[in-house]
C-alpha positions, -999 to +999 in steps of 0.1 A: +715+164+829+739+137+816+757+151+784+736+130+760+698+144+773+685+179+767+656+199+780+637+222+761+618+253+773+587+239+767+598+209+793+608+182+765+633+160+776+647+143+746+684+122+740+696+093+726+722+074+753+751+056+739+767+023+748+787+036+772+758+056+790+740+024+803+732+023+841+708+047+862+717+082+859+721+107+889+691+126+907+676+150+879+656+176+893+633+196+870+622+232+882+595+251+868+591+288+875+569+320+865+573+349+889+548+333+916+561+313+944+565+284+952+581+271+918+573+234+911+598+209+909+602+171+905+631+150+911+639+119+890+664+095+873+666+076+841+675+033+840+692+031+805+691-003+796+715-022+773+699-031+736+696-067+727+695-081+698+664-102+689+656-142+698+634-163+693+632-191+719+601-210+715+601-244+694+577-243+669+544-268+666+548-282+631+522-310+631+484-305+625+456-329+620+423-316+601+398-308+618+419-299+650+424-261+660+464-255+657+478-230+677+517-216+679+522-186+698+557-176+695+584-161+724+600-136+712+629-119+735+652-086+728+656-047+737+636-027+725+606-054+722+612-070+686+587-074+661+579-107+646+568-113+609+565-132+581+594-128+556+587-163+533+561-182+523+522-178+521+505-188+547+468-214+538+437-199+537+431-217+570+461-203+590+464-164+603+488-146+618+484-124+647+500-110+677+531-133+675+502-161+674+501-186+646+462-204+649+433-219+626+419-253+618+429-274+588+398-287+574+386-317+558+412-325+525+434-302+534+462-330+544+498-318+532+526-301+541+529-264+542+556-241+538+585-239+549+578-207+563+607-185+578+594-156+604+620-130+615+621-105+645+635-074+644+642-045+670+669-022+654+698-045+673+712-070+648+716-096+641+676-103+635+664-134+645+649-160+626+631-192+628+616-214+597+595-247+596+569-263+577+536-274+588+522-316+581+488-315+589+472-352+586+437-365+578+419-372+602+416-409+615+383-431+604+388-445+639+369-480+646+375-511+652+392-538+629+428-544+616+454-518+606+433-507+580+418-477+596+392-499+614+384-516+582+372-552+587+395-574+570+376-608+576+360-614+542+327-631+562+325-597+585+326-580+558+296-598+534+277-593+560+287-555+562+304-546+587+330-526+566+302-511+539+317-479+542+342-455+517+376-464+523+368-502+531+368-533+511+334-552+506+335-587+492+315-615+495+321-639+517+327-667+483+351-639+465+386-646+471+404-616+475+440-608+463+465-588+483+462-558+484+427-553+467+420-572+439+388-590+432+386-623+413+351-614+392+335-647+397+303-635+418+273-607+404+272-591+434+283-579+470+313-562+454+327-526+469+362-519+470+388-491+478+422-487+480+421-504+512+421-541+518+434-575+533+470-578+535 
């Protein structure tokens, strides 16, 4: 046996190899014996394999939109295998953390930014490694047709005859003139509906 492994008589080989014991050890041949013949034996070597300090060498996602399913599964590297946690920040109600997999789906109103967040790996090698980002996860688009207002009509005549009668839109009648960005001059009774969203 190489000078840093030992053998009990129970058959327990146990050691702890040092830097300058990495590489494949000679043949080791294990005999067991009691009295009755043939005695039993089993020939073997031991890799010892340098320890690496811990990376982490994937690029994390850091965009969102609500009602998508995120996903971020993170690569880890090192000897012995590192273990990945969170070490700052609290992670939203909608996000979870599991095997070296961040995942979940923002839902409606949850638009922000979150974090930062700072995740470290360690393996008993240092230095640890560490990697922190935030997450922006956007509302989700009110899609359509229209201008640049999120498919908001912005044609005062489209919309008095309601093709933009929706939350988020600007509703005039067609005889209201309309100020940039959404102010209405009160001169008519009705056909009025605005939002923060309007002709430019």
């Amino acid at each position: 046996l190489p000078a840093w492994l030992s053998i009990s008589g129970t058959g327990l080989i146990s050691g702890t190899p040092a830097a300058g014991d990495i590489g494949t050890t000679g043949t080791i041949t294990v005999t067991v014996a009691n009295g009755i013949t043939p005695n039993a034996t089993q020939n073997f070597s031991i890799t010892v394999a340098a320890s690496v300090a811990p990376a982490i060498t994937s690029t994390a996602v850091t965009t969102a939109t609500e009602g998508t399913a995120y996903t971020y599964t993170f690569t880890v590297t090192g000897n012995p295998t590192p273990t990945l946690s969170l070490t700052t920040g609290t992670l939203p109600a909608w996000l979870t953390f599991s095997g070296n997999t961040l995942s979940g789906t923002p839902p409606a109103g949850s638009a922000a930014t979150y974090g930062p967040f700072t995740f470290t790996a360690t393996n008993g090698v240092t230095p640890d490694a560490t990697q922190t980002f935030s997450i922006v996860v956007s509302a989700t688009s009110s899609g359509g047709g229209g201008g640049g207002d999120g498919g908001c009509s912005t044609d005062s005549t489209q919309q008095s005859r309601g093709a933009a009668r929706r939350p988020g839109c600007l509703h005039v009648h067609s005889s209201v003139p309309v100020q940039a960005p959404w102010q209405v001059v009160e001169r008519a009774a009705s056909g009025h509906l605005f939002n923060p969203v309007g002709p430019k």
